[in-house]
Steps between C-alpha positions, in 0.01 A plus 500: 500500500616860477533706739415884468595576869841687427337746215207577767513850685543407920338583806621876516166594318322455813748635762241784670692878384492551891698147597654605802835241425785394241367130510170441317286126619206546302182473721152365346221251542413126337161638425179433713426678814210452742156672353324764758255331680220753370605413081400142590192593641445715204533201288297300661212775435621507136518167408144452649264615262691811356261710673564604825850633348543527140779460265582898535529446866676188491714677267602808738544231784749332331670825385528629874615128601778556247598853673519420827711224448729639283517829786583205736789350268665834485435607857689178617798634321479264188688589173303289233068493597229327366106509618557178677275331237192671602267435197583124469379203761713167371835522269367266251149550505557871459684461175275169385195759492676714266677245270286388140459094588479469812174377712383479837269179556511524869710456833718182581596470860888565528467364910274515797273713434681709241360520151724632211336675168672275260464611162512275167623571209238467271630657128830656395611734723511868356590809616189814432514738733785663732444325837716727711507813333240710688635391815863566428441862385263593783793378787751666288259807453474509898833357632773726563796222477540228218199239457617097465205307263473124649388277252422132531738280327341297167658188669304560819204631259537150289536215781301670742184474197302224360677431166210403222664612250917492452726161475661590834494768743857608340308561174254724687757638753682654157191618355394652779858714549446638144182658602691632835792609271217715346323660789875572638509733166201638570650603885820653380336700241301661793876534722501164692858396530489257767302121457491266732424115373371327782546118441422293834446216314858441408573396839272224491613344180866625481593285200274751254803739530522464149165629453545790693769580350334486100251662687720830594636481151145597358415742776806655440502507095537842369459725883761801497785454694389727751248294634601327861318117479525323833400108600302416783510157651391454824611215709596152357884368472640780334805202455280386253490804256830607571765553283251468244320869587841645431379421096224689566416811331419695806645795696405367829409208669269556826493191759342473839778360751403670764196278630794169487693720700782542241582129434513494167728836441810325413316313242597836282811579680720305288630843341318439120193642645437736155158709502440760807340358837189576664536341786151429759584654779182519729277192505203525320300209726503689828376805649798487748683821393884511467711708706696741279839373641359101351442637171861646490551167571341352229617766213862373608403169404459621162850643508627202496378418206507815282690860513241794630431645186379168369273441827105598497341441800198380535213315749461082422198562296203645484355646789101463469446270784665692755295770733557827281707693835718155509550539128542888565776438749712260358514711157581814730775300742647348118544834407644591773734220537615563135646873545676375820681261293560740231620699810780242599584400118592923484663502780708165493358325820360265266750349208287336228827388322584303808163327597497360110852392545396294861233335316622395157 
């Protein structure tokens, strides 16, 4: 595969004009974020009979939603912000409703009492109309800092589907990143120039790699090299899928470590590690917040692995199950954590040369 990472402009784009140090870790978000109590209320009146609140209203809900969570993103100190997924409910169901040839038939029960949307896919899948278009130009309309566009991954969109239709899931997997490969276009016409492909289901069936990576090819196909395209793959053996990401057309690779308390960091530390890092650093999966001085812990994990400038930090995952002052606190005590560090890198107390060296 090729690999576009060295012609691609870096991180510096999104350094805030008012950084306060020398040393830049890039702060940000996975992508979802937990909804205000009240917008799921409002839903519930919505989806009712489309009468007690109507589209319009639903409409403004969702557009206030989006503000306030992007005002929270950039209160707690982050340098890339998104809405925290405030107009979508499921990351495949979301994009399923929007995709020519796909259907929903009904609910299958994923376990206990949990029920999953799973759609089928029914026809060939086509691409009509922009799926994230309005909502990428309202956040960047409202936010004040640089706005990060999660999308779901066409190998999580393909295996995570009822396939009526393609030989294999590969076959719909790469059908399904030429339509993504087009509503990417679509985003960086309007400014976007940083996509997130969210792929969970790598982890489960790590021997795909090979998909993935024909996958990126596509997405990637023709994008100016100004355009920042970072993996996510939460939890799994990264061991698995590594050295192989390193063929990867991506400019970052995001990975949640943070809930295994670090045990698989040395699984990248072998000194070949190629794209940048975004490295979990608060766990997504509890509502215990982190003390400022753990996080600094955590982000020096990360320098073990990478040099700062090619270090993003980052929580696990998303962070929509969490109680939204939880969520609120880690993102602010993240932030935090990350301009003490740049702090010490400045001033020498911390020697990023050194803790690569000790782990290599």
């Amino acid at each position: 595969m090729s690999d576009g990472r060295d012609d691609r402009v870096g991180r510096e784009r999104f350094r805030p004009p008012e950084h306060p140090n020398d040393h830049f870790l890039l702060t940000t978000v996975v992508g979802s974020y937990p909804k205000p109590a009240w917008l799921t209320d409002v839903r519930e009146r919505h989806e009712a009979d489309g009468t007690a609140v109507n589209d319009d209203e639903w409409s403004e809900a969702l557009d206030d939603a989006s503000r306030l969570i992007i005002g929270e993103h950039e209160r707690a100190g982050l340098d890339v912000v998104c809405d925290g997924e405030m107009r979508r409910e499921e990351m495949v169901e979301f994009f399923a409703e929007r995709i020519t040839g796909y259907e929903f038939k009904g609910p299958v029960k994923v376990w206990g009492h949990s029920y999953f949307d799973k759609p089928s896919v029914v026809s060939e899948v086509a691409y009509d109309d922009p799926w994230l278009l309005e909502e990428f130009e309202f956040s960047a309309d409202v936010a004040q800092r640089p706005v990060k566009v999660p999308i779901t991954g066409p190998y999580t969109l393909a295996t995570w589907s009822f396939n009526e239709v393609y030989d294999d899931a590969a076959a719909l997997a790469y059908a399904l990143a030429d339509l993504i490969n087009e509503e990417i276009r679509h985003l960086v016409e309007a400014g976007a120039r940083y996509i997130q492909i969210d792929e969970p289901a790598l982890a489960t069936t790590p021997d795909d790699y090979d998909v993935v990576g024909e996958c990126l090819e596509r997405i990637v196909a023709g994008l100016p090299d100004d355009v920042r395209l970072c993996l996510h793959v939460c939890y799994g053996d990264y061991g698995e899928i590594y050295p192989e990401i390193n063929d990867y057309p991506i400019d970052e690779f995001d990975v949640e470590l943070a809930n295994g308390d670090y045990e698989q960091i040395d699984v990248f530390a072998d000194g070949d590690f190629e794209p940048d890092l975004a490295l979990g650093v608060v766990d997504a999966h509890t509502p215990d917040v982190e003390p400022v001085a753990e996080i600094e812990a955590n982000i020096r994990e990360g320098l073990h692995v990478v040099p700062p400038e090619k270090l993003t930090v980052s929580p696990d995952c998303g962070l929509k199950i969490l109680p939204r002052e939880a969520a609120y606190a880690k993102l602010e005590n993240m932030a935090r954590a990350a301009r003490n560090v740049e702090t010490d890198l400045d001033s020498g107390a911390i020697d990023a040369a050194a803790l690569r060296a000790g782990r290599e």
